[in-house]
C-alpha positions in Angstrom: 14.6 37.6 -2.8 11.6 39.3 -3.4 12.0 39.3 -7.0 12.3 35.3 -7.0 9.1 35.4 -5.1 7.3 37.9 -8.0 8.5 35.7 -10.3 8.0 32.4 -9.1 4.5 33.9 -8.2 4.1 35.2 -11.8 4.8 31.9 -13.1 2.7 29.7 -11.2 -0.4 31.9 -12.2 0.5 31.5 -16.2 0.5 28.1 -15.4 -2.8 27.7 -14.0 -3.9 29.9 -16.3 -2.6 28.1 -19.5 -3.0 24.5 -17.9 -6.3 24.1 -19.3 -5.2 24.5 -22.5 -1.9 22.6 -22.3 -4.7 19.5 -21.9 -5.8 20.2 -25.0 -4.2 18.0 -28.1 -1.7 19.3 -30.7 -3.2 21.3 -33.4 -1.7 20.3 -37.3 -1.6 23.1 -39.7 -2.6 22.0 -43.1 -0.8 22.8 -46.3 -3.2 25.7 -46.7 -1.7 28.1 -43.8 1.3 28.8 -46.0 -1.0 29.9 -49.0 -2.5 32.4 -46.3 0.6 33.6 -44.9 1.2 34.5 -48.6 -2.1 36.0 -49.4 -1.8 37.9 -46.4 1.7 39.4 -47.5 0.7 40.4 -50.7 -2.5 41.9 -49.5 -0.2 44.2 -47.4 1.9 45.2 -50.0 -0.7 45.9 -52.3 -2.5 48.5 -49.1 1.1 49.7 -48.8 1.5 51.4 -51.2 -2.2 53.5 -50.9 -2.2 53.0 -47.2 0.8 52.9 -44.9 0.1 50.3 -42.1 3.7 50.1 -41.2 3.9 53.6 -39.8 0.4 53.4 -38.4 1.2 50.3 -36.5 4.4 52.0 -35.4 3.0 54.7 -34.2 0.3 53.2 -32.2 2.6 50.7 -30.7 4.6 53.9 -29.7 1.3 55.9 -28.3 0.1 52.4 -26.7 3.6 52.4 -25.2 4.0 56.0 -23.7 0.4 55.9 -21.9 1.4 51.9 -20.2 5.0 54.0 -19.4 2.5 56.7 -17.8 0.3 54.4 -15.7 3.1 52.5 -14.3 4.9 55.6 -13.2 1.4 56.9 -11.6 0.7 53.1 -10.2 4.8 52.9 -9.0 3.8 56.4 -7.2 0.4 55.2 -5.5 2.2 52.1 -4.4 5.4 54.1 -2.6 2.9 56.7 -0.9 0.8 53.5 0.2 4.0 52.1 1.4 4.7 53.2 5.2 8.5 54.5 5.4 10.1 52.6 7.5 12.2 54.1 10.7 
């Protein structure tokens, strides 16, 4: 139950969040965006091979993901010492 109420909760802040911007009209891509897509991909492999952004993306995704791991487990602690225990 509470969980339904989180994430009904959840949801209706996205949606006032993002309503101003579902107002907004469609955007159309022009032929163009697949030329950059591919300009973009060949760019990469060309700084592949000197640079590796694959493993540096990895690992900072990895680092990025231990230290949000860390402050939940310090913010889930706060909140259950905040919490009175109930007798």
């Amino acid at each position: 139950m509470i969980t339904n109420i989180i994430l009904t909760l959840l949801f209706f802040v996205v949606s006032v969040l993002t309503f101003p911007i579902r107002l907004l009209d469609d955007v159309e891509l022009d032929a163009n965006i697949v030329a950059a897509f591919s300009d973009a991909g060949e760019s990469y492999d060309i700084l592949s091979t000197v640079f590796p952004i694959g493993t540096i993306v990895a690992v900072t995704a990895l680092l990025v993901t231990v230290e949000l791991a860390i402050l939940v487990w310090h913010a889930t602690n706060w909140l259950i010492r905040k919490i009175p225990t109930v007798n």
